[in-house]
Every structure is written in C-alpha cells, then in structure tokens.
MARVOBA-773642 format. One record per residue: x, y, z of N, C-alpha, C in turn; residue number from 1; residue in three letters. Coordinates in Angstrom, 1 decimal, padded with zeros to 4 digits. Example, Ala and Ser with C-alpha at 12.3 -4.5 7.8 and 13.67 -1.06 7.14 Angstrom:
BEGIN
> 013.2,-005.7,007.8,012.3,-004.5,007.8,013.2,-003.3,007.8,1,ALA
> 012.8,-002.2,007.1,013.7,-001.1,007.1,012.9,000.0,007.9,2,SER
END
This chain:
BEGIN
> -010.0,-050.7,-001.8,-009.4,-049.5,-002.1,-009.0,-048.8,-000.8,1,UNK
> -007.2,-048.4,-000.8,-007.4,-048.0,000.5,-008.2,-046.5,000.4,2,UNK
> -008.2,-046.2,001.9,-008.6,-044.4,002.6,-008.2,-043.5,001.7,3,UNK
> -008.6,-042.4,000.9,-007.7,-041.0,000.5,-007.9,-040.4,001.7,4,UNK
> -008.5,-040.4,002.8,-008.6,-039.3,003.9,-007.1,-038.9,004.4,5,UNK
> -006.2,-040.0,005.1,-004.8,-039.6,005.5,-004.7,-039.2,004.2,6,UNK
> -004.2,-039.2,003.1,-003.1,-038.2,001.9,-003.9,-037.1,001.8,7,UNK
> -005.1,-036.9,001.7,-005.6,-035.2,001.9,-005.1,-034.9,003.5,8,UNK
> -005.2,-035.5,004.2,-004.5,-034.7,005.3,-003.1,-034.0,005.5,9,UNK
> -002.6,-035.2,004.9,-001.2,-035.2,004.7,-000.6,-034.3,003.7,10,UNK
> -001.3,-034.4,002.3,-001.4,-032.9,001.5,-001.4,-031.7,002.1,11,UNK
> -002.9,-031.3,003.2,-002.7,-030.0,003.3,-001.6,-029.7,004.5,12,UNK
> -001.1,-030.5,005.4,-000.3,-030.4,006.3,000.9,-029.8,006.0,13,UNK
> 001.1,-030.5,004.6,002.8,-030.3,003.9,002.1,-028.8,003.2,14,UNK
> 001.1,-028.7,002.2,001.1,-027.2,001.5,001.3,-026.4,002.9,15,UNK
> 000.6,-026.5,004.0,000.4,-025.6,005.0,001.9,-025.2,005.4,16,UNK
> 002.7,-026.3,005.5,004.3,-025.9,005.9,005.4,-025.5,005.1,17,UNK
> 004.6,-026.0,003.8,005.0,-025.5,002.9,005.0,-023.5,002.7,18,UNK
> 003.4,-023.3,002.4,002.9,-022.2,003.3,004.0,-021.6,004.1,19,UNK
> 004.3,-021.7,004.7,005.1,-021.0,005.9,006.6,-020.8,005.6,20,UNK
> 007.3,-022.1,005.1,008.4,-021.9,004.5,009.0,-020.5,003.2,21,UNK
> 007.6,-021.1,002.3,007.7,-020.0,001.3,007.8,-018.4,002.1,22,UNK
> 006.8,-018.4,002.8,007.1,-017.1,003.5,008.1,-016.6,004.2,23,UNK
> 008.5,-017.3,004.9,010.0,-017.0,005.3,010.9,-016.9,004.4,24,UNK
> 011.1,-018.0,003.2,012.1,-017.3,002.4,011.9,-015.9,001.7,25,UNK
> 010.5,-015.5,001.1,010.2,-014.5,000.9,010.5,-013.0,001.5,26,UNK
> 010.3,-013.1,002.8,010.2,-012.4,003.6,012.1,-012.2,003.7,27,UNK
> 013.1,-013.1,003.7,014.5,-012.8,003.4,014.8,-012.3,002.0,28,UNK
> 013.9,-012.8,001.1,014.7,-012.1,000.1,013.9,-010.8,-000.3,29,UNK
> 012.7,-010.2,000.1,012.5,-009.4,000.1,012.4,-008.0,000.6,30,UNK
> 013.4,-008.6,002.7,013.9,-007.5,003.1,014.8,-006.4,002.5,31,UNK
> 015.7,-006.8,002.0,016.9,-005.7,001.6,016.0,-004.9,000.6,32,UNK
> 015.0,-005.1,-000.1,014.7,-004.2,-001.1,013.8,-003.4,-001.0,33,UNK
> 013.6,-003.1,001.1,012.6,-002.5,002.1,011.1,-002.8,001.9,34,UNK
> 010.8,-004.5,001.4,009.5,-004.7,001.1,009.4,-005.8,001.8,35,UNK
> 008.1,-006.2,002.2,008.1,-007.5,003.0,007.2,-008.3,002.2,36,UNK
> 007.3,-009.7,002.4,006.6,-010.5,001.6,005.0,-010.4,001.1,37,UNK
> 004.4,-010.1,001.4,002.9,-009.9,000.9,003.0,-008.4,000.1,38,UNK
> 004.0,-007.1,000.5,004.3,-006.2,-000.6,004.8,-007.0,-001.9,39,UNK
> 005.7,-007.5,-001.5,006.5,-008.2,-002.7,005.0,-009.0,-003.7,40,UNK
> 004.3,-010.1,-002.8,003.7,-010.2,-003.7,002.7,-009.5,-004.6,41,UNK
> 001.8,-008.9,-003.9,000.8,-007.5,-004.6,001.6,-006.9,-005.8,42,UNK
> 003.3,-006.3,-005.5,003.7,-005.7,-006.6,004.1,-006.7,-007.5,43,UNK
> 004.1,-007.8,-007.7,004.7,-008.7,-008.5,003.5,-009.1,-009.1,44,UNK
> 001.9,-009.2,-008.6,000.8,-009.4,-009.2,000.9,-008.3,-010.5,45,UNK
> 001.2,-007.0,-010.2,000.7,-005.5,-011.1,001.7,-005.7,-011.8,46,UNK
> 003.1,-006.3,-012.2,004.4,-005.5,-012.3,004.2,-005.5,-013.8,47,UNK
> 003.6,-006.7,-014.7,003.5,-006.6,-016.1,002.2,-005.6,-017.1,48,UNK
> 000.7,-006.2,-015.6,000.3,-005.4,-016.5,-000.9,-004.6,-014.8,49,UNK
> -001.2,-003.4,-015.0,-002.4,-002.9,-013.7,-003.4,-003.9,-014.0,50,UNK
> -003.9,-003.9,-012.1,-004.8,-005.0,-012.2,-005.8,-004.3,-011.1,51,UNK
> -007.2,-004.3,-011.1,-007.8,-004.5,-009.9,-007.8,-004.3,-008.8,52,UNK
> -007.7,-004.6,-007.3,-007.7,-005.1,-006.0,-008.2,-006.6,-006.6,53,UNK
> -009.5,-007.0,-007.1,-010.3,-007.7,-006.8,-009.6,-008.8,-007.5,54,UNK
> -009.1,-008.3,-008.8,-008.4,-009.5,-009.5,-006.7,-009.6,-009.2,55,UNK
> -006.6,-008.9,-008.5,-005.4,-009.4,-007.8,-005.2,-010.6,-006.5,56,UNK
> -006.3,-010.1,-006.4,-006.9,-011.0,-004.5,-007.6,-012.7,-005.8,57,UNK
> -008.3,-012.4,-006.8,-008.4,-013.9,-007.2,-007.4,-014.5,-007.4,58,UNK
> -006.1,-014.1,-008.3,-004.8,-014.2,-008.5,-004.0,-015.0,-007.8,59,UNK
> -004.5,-014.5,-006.6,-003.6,-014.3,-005.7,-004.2,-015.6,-004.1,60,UNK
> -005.6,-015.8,-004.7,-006.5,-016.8,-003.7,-006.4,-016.1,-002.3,61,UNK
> -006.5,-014.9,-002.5,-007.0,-014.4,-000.9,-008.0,-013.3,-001.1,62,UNK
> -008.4,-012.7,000.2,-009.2,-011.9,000.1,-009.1,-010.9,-000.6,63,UNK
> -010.4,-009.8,-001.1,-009.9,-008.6,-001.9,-009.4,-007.4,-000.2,64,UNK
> -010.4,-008.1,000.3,-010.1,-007.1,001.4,-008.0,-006.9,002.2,65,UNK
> -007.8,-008.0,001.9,-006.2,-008.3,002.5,-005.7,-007.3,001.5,66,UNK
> -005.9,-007.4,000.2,-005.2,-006.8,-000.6,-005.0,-005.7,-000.7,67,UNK
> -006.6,-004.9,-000.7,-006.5,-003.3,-000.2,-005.7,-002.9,000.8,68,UNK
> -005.7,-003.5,001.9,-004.8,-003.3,002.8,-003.5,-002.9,002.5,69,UNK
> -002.8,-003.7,002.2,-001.6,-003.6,001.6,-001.4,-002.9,000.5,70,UNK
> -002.1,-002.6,-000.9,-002.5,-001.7,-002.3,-002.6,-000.5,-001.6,71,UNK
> -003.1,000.1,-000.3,-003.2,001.3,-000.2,-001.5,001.4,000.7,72,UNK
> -001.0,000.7,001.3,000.3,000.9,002.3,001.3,001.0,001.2,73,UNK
> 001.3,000.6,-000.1,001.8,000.0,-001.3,002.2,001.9,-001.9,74,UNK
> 001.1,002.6,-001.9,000.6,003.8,-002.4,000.8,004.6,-001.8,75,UNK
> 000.8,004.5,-000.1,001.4,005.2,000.9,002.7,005.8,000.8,76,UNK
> 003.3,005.1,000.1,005.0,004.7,000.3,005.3,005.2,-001.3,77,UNK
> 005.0,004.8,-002.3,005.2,006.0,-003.1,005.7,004.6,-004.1,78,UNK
> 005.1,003.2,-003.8,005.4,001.7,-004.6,005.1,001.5,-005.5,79,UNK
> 003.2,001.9,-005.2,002.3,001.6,-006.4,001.4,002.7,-006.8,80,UNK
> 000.6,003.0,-007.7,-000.2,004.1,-007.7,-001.8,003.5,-008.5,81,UNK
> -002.7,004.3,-007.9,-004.0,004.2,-008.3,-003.9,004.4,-009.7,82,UNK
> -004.8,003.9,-010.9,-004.9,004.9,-011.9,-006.6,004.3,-012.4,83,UNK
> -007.0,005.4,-013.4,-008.3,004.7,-013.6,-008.5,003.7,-014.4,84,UNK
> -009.3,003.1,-014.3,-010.0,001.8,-015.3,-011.2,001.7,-016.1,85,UNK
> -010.8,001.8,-017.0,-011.7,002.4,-018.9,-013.0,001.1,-018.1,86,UNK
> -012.7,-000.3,-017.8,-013.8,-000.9,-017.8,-014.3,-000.4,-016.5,87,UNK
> -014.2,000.1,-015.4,-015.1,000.1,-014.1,-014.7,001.2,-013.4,88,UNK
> -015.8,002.2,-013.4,-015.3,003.7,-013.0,-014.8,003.1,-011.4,89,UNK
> -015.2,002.3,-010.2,-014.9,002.7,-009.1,-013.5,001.8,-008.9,90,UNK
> -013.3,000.9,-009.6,-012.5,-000.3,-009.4,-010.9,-000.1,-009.6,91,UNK
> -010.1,000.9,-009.2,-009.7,001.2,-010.0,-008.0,000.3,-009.9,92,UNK
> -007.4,001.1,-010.9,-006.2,-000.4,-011.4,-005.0,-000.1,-010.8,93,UNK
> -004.3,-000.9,-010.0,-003.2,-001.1,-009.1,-002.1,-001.0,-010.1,94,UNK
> -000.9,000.3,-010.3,000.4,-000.8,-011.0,001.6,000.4,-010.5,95,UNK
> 002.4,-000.3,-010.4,004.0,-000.3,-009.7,004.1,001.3,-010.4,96,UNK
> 005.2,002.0,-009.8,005.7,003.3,-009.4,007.3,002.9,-010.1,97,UNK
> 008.1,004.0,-010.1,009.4,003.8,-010.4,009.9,003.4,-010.0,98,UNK
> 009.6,003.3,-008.2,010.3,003.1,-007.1,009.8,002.0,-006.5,99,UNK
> 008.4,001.2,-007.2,008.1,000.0,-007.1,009.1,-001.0,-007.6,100,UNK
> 009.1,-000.9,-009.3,010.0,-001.2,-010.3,011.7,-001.2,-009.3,101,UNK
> 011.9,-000.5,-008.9,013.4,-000.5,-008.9,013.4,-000.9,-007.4,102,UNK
> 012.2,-001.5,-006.1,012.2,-002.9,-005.5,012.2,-003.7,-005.8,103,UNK
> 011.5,-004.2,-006.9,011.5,-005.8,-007.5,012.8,-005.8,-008.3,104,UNK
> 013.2,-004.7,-008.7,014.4,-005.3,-009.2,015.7,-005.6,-008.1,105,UNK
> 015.6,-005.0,-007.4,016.4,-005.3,-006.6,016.3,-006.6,-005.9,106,UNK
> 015.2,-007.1,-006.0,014.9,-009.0,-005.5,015.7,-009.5,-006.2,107,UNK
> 015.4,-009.5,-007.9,015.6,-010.4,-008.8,017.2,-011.4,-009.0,108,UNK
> 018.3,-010.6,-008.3,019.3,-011.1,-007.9,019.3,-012.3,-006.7,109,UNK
> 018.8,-011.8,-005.9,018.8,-012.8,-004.8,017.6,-014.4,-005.2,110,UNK
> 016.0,-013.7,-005.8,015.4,-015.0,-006.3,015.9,-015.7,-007.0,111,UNK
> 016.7,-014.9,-008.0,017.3,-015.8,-009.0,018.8,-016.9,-008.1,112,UNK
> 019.2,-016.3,-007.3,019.8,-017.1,-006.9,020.1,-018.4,-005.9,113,UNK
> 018.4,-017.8,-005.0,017.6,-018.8,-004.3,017.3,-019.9,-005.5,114,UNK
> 016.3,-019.5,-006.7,015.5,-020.8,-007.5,016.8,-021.6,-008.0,115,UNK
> 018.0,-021.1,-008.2,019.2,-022.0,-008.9,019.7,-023.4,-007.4,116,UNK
> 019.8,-022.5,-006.1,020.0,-023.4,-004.8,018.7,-024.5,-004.8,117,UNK
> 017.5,-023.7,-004.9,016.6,-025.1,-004.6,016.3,-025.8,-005.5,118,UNK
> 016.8,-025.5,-007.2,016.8,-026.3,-008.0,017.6,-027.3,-008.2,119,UNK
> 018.8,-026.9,-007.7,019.9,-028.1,-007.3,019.5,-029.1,-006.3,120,UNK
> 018.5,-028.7,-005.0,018.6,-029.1,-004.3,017.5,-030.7,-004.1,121,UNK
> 016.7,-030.0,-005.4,015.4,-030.6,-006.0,015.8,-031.6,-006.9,122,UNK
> 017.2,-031.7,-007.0,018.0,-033.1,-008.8,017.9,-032.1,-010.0,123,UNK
> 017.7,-030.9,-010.0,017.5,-030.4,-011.4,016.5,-029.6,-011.7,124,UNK
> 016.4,-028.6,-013.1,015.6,-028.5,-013.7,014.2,-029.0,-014.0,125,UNK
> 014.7,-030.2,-014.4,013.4,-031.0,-014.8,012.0,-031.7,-013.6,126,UNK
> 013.0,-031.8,-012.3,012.8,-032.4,-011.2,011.5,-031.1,-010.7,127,UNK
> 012.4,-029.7,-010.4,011.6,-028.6,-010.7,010.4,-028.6,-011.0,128,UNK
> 010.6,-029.1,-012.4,009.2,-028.9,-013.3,008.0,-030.3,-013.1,129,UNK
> 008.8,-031.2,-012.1,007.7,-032.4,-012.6,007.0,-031.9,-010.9,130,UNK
> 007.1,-031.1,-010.2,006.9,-030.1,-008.6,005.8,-029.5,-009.0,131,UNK
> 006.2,-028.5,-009.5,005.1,-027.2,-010.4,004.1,-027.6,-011.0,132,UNK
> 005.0,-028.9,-011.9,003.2,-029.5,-012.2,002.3,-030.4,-011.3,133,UNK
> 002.7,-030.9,-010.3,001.7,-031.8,-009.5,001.1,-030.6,-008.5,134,UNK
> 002.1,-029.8,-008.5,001.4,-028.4,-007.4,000.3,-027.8,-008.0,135,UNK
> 000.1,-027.1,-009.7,-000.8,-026.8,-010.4,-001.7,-027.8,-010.4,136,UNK
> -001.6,-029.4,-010.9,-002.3,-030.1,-010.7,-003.4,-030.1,-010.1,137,UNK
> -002.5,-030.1,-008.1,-003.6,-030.4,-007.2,-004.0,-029.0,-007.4,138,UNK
> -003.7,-028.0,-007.3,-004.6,-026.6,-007.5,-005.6,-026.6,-008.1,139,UNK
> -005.7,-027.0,-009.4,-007.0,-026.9,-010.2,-007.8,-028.1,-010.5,140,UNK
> -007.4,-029.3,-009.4,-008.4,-030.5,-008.3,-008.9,-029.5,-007.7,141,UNK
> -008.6,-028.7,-006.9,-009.3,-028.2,-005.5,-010.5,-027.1,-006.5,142,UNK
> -009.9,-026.1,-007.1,-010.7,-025.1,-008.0,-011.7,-026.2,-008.5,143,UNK
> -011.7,-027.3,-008.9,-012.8,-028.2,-010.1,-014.2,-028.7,-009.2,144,UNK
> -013.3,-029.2,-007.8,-014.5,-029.7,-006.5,-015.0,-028.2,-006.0,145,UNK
> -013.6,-027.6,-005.6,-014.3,-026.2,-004.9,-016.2,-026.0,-005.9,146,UNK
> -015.7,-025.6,-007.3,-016.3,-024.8,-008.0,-017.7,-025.9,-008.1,147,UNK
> -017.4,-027.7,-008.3,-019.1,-028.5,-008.3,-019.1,-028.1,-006.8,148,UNK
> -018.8,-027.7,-005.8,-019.6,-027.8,-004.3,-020.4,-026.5,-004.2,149,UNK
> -020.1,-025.4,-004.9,-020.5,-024.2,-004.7,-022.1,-024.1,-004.5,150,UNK
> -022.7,-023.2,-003.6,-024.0,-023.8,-003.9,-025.1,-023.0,-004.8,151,UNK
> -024.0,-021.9,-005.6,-025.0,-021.7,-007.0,-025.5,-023.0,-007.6,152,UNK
> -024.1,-023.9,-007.5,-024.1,-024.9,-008.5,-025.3,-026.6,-007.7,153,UNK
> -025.2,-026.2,-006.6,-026.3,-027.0,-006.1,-027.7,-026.5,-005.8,154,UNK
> -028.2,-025.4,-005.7,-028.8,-024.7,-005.6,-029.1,-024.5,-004.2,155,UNK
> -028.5,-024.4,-003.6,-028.2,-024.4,-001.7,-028.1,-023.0,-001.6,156,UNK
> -028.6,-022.6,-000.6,-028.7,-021.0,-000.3,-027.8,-021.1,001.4,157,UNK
> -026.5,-020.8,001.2,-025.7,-020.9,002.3,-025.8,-019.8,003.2,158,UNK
END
C-alpha cells in the first residue's frame, strides 16, 4: 500500500493556498461595499438568522476570540448590532444593521458574477458540485479524527 503521508501533505498545502486565494478574491469583492473579507464573513455568518460570537467562531472554524474582534468593529461602524439572547443572559446575539444588509447586498452582484467565471472555469455546474463535495468530504474526515483524538475522548488530560 503506497504512503498517504505525501497526499495529506499535499492536501493541506493546496487547502492552505487555497486559503489565501479565497481571500484575496474576497477581499476584491468585498472592497467596494467598504467591508473587508473577515467583515464580509462574520456578516454573512448573522445575515439569515443572530448568532452568538461563539457559534459564529464554530461556524466559521476559528477562534471565538477573532470573532469578537471584528463583531465589536462590526458594531462600531453601525454593520451589526448586539441584541439579547432568551437562551444566555451574557452571550449575546450578533445580527446585521440596515446598513449591514445593504453591504452584503452590494457584494451579491460581483459574487454572483465571480461563482458564474469560476464555474466556467471549473467545466460547469456539476464539476462545481463534484469540488464542494470532496471539500465537505475531507472537512468532516478531519472533524471525525479531530473529534476520536480529543482527549476527553481518550481520557488524556492535555
């Protein structure tokens, strides 16, 4: 059987550049609408329904602390607003402003016209979709090992 070590390398080398690329396009299509890519994302976590800090940062696979950061500069600015949360008096729930809403709308022209370029650029639609799914895939590989290595789950006191 050959090695899996080179293709896990080689996986996170490409998500990592991947990683990077996403951001950059991000960061273009979310200048004009005076938001930068990590605003864009946070408000795009809240935009359907308020969420958390905390469950935005799981969401979202980063820290809760990154997220406050940005949720309060979010709030600063007049993007997103605090409101309270029936389940957790201190936790309270992140969601978009009028003037959040009418940033994200202002992307929705340009993403939409980015995902039609890289869908062409990908053979299609379906090509698209057979991406998303080996990307989810390996996602919830990593979530299945992450979650047996945990050391509740070994009884390891890290």
């Amino acid at each position: 059987m050959p090695d899996p070590a080179p293709l896990l390398s080689g996986t996170a080398l490409s998500v990592f550049r991947l990683n990077g690329q996403f951001l950059s396009v991000a960061e273009g299509l979310a200048r004009p609408a005076g938001l930068t890519a990590a605003w864009w994302q946070v408000l795009g976590a809240v935009l359907h329904e308020p969420l958390p800090v905390s469950g935005i940062a799981r969401a979202m696979g980063i820290t809760r602390q990154s997220v406050q950061r940005i949720a309060d500069l979010l709030v600063e600015r007049g993007l997103a607003a605090y409101e309270p949360n029936p389940a957790h008096r201190r936790a309270k729930l992140l969601t978009p402003t009028e003037a959040g809403h009418a940033a994200m709308a202002r992307i929705t022209p340009g993403h939409a016209r980015f995902a039609a370029r890289l869908a062409e650029e990908l053979g299609g639609e379906t090509e698209f979709e057979v991406v998303l799914g080996a990307l989810g895939r390996l996602s919830q590989a990593l979530e299945t090992l992450e979650a047996a290595d945990s050391p509740e789950r070994q009884g390891i006191d890290r």
